[in-house]
N, CA, C and O atoms as a GROMACS GRO file, in nm:
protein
  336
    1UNK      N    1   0.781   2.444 -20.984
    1UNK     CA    2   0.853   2.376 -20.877
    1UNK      C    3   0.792   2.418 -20.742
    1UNK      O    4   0.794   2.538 -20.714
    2UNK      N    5   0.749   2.344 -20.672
    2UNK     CA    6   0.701   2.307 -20.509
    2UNK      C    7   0.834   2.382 -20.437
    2UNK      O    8   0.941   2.323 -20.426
    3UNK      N    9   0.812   2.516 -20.390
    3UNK     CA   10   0.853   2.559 -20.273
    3UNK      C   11   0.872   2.473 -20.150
    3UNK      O   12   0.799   2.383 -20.109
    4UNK      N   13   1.031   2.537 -20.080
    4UNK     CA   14   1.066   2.457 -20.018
    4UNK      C   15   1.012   2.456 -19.889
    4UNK      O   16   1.025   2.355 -19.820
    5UNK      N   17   0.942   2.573 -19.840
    5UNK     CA   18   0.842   2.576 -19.738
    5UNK      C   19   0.692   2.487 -19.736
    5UNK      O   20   0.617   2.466 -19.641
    6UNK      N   21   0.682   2.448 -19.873
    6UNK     CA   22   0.548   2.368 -19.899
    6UNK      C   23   0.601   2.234 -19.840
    6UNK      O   24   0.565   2.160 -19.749
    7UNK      N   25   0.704   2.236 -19.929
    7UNK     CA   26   0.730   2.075 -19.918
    7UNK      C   27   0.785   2.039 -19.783
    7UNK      O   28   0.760   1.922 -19.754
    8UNK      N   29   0.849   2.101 -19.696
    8UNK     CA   30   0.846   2.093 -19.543
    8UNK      C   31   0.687   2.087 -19.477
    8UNK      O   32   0.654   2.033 -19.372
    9UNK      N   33   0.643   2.125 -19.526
    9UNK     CA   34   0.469   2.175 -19.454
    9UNK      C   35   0.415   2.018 -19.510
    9UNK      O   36   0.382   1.944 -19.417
   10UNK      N   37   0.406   1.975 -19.607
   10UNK     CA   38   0.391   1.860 -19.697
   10UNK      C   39   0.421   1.697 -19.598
   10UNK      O   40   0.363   1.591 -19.574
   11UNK      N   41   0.548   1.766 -19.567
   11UNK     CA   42   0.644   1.618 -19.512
   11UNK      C   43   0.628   1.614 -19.354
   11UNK      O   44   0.657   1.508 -19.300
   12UNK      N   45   0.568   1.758 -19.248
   12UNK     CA   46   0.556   1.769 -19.183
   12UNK      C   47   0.386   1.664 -19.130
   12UNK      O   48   0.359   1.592 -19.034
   13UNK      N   49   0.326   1.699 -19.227
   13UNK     CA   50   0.177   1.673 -19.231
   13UNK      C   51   0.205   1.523 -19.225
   13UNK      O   52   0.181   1.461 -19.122
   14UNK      N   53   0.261   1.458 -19.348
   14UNK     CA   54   0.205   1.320 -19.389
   14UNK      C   55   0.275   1.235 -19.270
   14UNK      O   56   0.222   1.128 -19.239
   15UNK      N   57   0.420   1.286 -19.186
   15UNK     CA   58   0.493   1.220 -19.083
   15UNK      C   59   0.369   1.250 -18.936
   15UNK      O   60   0.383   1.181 -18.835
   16UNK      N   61   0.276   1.336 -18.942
   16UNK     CA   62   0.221   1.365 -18.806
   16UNK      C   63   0.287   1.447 -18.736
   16UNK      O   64   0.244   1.449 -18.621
   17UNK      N   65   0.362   1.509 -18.751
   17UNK     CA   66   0.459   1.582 -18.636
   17UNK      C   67   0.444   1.752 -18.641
   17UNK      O   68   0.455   1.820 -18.743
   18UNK      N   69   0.423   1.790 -18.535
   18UNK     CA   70   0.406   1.937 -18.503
   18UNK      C   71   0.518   2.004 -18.572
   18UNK      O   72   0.616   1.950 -18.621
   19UNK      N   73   0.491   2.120 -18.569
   19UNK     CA   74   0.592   2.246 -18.566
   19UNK      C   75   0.709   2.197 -18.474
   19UNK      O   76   0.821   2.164 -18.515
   20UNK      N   77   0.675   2.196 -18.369
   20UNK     CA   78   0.773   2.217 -18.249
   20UNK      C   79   0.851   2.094 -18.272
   20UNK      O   80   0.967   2.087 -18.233
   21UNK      N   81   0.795   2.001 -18.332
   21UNK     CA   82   0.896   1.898 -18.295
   21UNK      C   83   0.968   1.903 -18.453
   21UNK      O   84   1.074   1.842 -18.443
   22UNK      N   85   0.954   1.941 -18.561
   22UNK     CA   86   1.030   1.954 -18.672
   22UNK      C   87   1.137   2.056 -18.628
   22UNK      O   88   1.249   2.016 -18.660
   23UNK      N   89   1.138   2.182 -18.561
   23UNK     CA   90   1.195   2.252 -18.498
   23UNK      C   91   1.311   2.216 -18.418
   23UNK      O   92   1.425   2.263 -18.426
   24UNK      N   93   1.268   2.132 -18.345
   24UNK     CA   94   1.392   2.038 -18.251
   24UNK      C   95   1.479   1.998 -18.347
   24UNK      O   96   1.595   2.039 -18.351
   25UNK      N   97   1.410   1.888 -18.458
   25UNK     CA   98   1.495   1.815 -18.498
   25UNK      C   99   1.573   1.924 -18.599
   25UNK      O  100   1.646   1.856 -18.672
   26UNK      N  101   1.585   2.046 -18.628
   26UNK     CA  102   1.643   2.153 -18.733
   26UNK      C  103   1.722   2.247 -18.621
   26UNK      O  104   1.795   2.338 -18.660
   27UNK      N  105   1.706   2.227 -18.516
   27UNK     CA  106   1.750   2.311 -18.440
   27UNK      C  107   1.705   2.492 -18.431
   27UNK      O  108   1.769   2.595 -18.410
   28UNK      N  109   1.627   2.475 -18.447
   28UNK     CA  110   1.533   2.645 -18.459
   28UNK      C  111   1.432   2.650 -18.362
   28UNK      O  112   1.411   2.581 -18.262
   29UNK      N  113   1.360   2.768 -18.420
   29UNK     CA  114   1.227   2.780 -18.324
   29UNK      C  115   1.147   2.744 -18.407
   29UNK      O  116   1.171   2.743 -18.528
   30UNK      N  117   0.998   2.694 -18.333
   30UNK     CA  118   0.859   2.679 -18.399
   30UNK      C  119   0.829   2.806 -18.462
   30UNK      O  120   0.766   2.773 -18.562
   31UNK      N  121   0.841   2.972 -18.462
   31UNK     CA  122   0.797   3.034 -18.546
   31UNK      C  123   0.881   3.043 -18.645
   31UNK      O  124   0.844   3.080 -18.756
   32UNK      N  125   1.011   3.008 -18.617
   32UNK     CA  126   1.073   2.983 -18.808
   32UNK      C  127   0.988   2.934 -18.890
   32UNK      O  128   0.930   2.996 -18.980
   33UNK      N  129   0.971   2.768 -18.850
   33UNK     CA  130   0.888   2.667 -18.908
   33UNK      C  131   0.787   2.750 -18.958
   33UNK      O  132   0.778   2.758 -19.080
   34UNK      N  133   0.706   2.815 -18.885
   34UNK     CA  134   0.602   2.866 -18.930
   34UNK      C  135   0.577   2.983 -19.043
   34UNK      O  136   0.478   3.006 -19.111
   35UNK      N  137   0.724   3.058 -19.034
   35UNK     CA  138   0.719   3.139 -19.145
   35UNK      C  139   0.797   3.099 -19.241
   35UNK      O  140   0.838   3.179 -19.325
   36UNK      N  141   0.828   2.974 -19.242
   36UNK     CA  142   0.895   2.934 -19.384
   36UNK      C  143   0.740   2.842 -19.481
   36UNK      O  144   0.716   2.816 -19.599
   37UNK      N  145   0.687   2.826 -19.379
   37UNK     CA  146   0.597   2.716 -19.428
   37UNK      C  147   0.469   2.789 -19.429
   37UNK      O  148   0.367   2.721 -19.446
   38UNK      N  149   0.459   2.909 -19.415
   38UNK     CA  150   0.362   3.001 -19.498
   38UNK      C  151   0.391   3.119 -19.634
   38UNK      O  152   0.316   3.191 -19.701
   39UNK      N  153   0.575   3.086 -19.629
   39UNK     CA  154   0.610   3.152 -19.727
   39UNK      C  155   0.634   3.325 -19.678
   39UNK      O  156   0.632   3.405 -19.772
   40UNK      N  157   0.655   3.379 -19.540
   40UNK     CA  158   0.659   3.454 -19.526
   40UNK      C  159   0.832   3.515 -19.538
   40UNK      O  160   0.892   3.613 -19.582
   41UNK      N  161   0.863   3.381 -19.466
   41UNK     CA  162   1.050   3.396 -19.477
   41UNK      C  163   1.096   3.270 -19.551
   41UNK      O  164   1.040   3.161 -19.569
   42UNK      N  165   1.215   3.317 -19.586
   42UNK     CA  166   1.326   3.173 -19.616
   42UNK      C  167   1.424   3.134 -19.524
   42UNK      O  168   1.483   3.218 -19.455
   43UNK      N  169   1.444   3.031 -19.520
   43UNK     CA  170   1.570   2.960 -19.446
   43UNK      C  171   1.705   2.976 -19.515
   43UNK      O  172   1.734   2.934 -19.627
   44UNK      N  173   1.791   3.052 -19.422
   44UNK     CA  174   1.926   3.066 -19.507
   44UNK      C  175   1.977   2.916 -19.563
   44UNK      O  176   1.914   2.812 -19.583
   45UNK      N  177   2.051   2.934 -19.572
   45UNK     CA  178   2.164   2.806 -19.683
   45UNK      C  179   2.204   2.711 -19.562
   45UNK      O  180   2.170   2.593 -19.559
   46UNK      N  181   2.261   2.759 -19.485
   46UNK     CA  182   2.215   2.604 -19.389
   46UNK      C  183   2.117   2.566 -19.346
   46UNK      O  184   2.096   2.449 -19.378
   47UNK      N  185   2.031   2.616 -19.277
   47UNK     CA  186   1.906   2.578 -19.289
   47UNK      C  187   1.804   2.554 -19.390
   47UNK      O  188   1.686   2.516 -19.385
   48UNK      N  189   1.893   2.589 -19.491
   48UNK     CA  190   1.766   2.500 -19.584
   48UNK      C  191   1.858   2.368 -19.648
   48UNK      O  192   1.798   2.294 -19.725
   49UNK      N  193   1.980   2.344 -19.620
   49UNK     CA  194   2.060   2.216 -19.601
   49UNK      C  195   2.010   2.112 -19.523
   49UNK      O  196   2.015   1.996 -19.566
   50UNK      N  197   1.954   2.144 -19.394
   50UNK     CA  198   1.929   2.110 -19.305
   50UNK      C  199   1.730   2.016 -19.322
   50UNK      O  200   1.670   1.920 -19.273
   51UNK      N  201   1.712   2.102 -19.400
   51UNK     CA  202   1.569   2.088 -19.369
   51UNK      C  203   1.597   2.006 -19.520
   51UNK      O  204   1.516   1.913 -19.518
   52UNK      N  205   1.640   2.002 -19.591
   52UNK     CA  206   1.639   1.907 -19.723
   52UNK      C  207   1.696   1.757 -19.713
   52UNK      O  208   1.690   1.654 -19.780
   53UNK      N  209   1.760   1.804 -19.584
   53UNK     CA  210   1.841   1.686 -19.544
   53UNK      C  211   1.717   1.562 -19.447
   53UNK      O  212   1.720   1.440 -19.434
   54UNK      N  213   1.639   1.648 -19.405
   54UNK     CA  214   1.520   1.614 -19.286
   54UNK      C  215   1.413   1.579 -19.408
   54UNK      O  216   1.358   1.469 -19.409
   55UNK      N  217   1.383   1.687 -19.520
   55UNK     CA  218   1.291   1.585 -19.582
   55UNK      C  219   1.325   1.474 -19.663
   55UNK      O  220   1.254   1.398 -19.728
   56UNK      N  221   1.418   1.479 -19.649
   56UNK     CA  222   1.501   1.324 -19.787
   56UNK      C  223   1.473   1.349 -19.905
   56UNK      O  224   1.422   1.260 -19.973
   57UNK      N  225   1.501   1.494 -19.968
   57UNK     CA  226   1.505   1.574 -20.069
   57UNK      C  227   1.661   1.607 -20.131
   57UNK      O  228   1.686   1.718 -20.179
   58UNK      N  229   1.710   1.555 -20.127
   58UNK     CA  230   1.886   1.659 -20.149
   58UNK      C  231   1.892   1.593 -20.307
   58UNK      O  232   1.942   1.483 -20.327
   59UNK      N  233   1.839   1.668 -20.407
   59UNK     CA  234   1.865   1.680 -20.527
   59UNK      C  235   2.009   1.751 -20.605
   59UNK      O  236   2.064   1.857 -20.573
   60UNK      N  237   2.044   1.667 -20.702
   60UNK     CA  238   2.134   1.690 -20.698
   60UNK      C  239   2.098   1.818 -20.795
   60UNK      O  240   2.170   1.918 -20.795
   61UNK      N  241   2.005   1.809 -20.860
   61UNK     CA  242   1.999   1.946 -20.956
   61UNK      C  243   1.967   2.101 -20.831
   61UNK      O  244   1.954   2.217 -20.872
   62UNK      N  245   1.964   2.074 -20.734
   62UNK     CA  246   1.949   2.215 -20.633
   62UNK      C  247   2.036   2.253 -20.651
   62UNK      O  248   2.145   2.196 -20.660
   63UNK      N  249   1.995   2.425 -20.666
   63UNK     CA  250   2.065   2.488 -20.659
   63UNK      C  251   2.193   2.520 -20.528
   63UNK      O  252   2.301   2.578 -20.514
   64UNK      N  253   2.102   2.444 -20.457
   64UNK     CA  254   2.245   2.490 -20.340
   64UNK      C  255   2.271   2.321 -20.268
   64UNK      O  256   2.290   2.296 -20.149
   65UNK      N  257   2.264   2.215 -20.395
   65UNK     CA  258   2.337   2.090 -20.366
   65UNK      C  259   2.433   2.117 -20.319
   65UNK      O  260   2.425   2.138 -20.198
   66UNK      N  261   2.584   2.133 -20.389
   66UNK     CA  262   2.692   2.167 -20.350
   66UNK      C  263   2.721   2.177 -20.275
   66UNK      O  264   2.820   2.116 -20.236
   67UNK      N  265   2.628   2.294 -20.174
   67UNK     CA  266   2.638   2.342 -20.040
   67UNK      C  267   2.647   2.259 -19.952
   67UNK      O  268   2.747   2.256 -19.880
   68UNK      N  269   2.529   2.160 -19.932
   68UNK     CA  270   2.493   2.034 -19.898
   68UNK      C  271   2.639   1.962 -19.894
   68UNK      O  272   2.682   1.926 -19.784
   69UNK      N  273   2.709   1.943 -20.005
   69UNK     CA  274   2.792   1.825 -19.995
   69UNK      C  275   2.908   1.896 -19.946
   69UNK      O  276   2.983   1.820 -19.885
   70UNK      N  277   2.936   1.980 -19.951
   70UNK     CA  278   3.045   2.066 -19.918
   70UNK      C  279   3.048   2.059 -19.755
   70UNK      O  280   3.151   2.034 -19.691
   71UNK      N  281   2.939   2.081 -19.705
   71UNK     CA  282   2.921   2.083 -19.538
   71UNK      C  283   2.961   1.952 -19.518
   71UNK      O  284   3.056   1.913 -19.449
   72UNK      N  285   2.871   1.874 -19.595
   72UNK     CA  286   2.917   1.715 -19.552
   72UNK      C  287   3.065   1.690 -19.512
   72UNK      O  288   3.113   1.661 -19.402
   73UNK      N  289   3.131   1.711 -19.648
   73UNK     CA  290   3.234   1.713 -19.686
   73UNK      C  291   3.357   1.739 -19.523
   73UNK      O  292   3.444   1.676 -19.463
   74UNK      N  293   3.283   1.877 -19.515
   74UNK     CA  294   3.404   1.956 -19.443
   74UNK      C  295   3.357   1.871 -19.277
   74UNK      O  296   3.449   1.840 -19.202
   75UNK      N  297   3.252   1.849 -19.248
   75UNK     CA  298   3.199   1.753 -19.116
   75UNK      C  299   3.278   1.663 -19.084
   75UNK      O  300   3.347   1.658 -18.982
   76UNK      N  301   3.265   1.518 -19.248
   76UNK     CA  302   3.336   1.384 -19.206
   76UNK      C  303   3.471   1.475 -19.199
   76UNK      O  304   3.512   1.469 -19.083
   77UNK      N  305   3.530   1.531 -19.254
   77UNK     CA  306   3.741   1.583 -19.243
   77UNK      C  307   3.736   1.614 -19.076
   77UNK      O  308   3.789   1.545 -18.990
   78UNK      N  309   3.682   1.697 -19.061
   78UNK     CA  310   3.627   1.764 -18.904
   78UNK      C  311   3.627   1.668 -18.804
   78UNK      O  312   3.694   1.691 -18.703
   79UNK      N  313   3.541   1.528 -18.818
   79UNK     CA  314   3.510   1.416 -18.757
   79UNK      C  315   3.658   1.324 -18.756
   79UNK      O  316   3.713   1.262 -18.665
   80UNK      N  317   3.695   1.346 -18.906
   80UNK     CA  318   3.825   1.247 -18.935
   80UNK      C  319   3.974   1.338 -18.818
   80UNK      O  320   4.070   1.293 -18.756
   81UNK      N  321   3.938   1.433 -18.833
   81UNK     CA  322   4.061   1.496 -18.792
   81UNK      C  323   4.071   1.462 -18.650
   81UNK      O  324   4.185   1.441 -18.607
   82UNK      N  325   3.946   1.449 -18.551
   82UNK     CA  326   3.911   1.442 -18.394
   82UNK      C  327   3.933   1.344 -18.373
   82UNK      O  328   3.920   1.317 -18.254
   83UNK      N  329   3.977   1.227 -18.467
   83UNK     CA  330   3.980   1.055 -18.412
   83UNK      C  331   3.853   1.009 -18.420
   83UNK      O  332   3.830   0.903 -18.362
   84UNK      N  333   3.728   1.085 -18.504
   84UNK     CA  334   3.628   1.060 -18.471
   84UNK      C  335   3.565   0.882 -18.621
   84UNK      O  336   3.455   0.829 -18.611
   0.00000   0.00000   0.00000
């Protein structure tokens, strides 16, 4: 199985888009990016929600799917509760 730092590095490449600007859109810094996508660090559980969500990856066999839907989950109630 393709590491999830590859496959960010992968999806980063084939879209054209820098570090910095995958960064924006995850809300981090460019050297996160950079040490997830050399395999030096991992992205905790939201952030790697986040970044699965950015590559259009959210499998349901992941291990931290759940997580994923659970945030969802608790967002729209969050959204529903504000009148939103």
């Amino acid at each position: 199985m393709i590491g999830l730092g590859t496959r960010l590095k992968r999806f980063r490449l084939q879209k054209g888009w820098s570090k910095r600007r995958v960064a924006k859109r995850l809300d981090v810094s460019p050297p996160s990016i950079s040490r997830w996508e050399s395999g030096e660090a991992n992205p905790n559980d939201y952030n790697r929600c986040k970044i699965e969500r950015l590559i259009g990856e959210n499998h349901s066999d992941s291990p931290l799917s759940h997580i994923g839907q659970g945030l969802k989950l608790s967002l729209s109630k969050h959204h529903m509760e504000r009148g939103g």
